[in-house]
C-alpha positions in Angstrom: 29.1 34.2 21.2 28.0 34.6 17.5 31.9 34.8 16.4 32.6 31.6 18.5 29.6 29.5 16.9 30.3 31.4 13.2 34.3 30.5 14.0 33.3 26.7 14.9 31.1 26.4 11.6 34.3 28.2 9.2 36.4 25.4 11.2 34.5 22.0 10.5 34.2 23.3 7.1 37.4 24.2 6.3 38.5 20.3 8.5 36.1 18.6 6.2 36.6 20.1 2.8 40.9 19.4 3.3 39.9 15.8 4.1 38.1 15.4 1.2 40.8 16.9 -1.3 43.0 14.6 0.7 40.8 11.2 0.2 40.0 12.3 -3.3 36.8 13.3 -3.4 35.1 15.8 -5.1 32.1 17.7 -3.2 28.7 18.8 -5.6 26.0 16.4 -6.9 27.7 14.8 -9.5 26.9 11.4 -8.0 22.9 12.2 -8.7 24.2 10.6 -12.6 26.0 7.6 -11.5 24.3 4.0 -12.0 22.7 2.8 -8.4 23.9 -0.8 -8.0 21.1 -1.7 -5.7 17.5 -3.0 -6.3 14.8 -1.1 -4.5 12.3 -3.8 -3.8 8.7 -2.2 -4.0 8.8 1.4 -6.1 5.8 3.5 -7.6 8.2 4.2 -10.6 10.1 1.6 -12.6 13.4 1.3 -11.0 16.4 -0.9 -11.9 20.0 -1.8 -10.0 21.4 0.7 -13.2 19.6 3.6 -12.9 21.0 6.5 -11.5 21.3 7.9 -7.9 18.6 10.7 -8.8 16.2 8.2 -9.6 16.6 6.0 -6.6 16.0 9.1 -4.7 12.7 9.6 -6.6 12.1 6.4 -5.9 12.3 6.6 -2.2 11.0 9.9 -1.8 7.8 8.5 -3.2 7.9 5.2 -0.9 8.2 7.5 1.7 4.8 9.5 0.9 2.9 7.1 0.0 3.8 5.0 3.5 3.1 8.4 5.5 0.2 9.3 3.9 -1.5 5.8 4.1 -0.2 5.3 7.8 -2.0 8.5 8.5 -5.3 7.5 6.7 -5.1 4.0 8.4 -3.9 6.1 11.6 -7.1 8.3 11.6 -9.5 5.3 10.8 -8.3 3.0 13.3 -8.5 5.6 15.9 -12.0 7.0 15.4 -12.9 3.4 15.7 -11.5 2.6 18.6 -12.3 6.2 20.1 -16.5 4.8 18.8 -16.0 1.6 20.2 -14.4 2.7 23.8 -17.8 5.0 23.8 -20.0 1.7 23.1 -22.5 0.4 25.2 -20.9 -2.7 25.4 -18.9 -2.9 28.5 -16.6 -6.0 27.2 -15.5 -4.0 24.0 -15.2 -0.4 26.0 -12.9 -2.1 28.6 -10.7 -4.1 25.7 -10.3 -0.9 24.3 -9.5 0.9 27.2 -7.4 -1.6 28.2 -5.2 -1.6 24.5 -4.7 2.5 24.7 -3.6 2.5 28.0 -0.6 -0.7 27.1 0.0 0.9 24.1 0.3 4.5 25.2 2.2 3.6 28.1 4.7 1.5 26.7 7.9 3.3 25.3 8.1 3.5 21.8 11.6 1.9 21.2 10.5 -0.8 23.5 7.4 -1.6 21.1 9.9 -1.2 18.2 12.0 -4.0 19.8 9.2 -6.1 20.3 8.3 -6.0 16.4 11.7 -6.7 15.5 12.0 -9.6 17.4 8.5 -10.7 16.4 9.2 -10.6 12.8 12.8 -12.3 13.3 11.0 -15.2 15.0 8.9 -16.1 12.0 10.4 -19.3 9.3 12.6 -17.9 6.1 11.0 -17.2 3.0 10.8 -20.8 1.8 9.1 -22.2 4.7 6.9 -19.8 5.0 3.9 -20.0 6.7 1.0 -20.3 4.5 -2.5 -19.8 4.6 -4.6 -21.6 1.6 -1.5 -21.0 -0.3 -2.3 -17.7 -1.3 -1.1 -15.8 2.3 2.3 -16.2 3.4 4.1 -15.3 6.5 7.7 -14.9 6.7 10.1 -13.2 8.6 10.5 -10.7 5.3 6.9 -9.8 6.3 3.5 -10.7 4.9 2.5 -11.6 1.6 -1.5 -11.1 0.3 -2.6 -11.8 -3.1 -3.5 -8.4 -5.1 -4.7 -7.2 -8.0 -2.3 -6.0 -10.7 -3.3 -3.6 -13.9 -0.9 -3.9 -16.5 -1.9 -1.0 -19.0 -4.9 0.0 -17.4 -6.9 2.7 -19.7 -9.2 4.8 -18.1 -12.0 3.3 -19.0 -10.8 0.3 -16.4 -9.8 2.4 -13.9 -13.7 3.9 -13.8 -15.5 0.2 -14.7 -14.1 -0.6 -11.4 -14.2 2.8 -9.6 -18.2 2.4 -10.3 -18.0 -1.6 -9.3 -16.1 -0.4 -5.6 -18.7 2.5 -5.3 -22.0 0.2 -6.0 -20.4 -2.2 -3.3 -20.8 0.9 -0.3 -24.1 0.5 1.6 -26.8 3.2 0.3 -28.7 5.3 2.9 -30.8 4.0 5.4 -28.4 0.3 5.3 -26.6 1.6 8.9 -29.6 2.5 10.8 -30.8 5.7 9.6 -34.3 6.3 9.2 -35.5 6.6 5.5 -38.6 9.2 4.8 
């Protein structure tokens, strides 16, 4: 059994390296070097249509992260508050909760996936978008929000507004808790 699987693996191999001498193409990462003629729209390093394939790589290895690891953070929050709010008092919110897990949970995820899809494609282009106090705009490219950009932030921005952010959050005893 081991021979035959070992045997299949030696074939494919041997099938696929003969076809590439054949098309003329040469296997290893040479490629990693050669200009990317694409744009990568949003990229946590500068990235242009002539930088290499290594970089775009890069590039979308570090899209990828920083999507996962806020879809978990936003995953988590959004969870623990509706996992609070299904525990409520409030019979109205415990039942809409309820009532969201069990659609959502029960519903295929390719099916959801199509119903996105279809969502976004039913929104206007990008020049008749729909706008909200012209500073939100919806589209079927997605949503745009207003943000704030740092161009050559020092350090001494990053914590002036670190300390703003922080002396924003409600101090103890603001949620409830009994002071002493």
């Amino acid at each position: 059994m081991i021979l035959a699987v070992v045997a299949l693996f030696w074939l494919f191999g041997h099938n696929t390296a003969a076809t590439m001498v054949r098309v003329g193409i040469t296997p290893g990462f040479g490629f990693l070097a050669r200009p990317a003629n694409f744009e990568i729209g949003e990229a946590p390093i500068a990235f242009a249509a002539g930088d290499p394939y290594a970089r775009a790589i890069l590039a979308g290895f570090l899209n990828t992260l920083r999507v996962a690891v806020l879809g978990c953070v936003f995953a988590t929050l959004f969870g623990v508050l509706l996992g609070v709010a299904s525990l409520s008092g409030n019979l109205l919110l415990a039942v809409l909760v309820r009532w969201y897990v069990e659609v959502i949970r029960n519903t295929p995820l390719l099916l959801q996936l199509f119903f996105w899809i279809a969502l976004a494609k039913s929104f206007p282009p990008p020049r008749q978008a729909i706008s909200a106090f012209h500073s939100f705009f919806l589209s079927n490219r997605g949503v745009f929000l207003p943000g704030l950009v740092l161009h050559d932030a020092t350090a001494i921005t990053w914590s002036a507004a670190t300390a703003w952010s922080s002396s924003l959050a409600p101090g103890p005893g603001s949620c409830g808790e009994a002071r002493n």
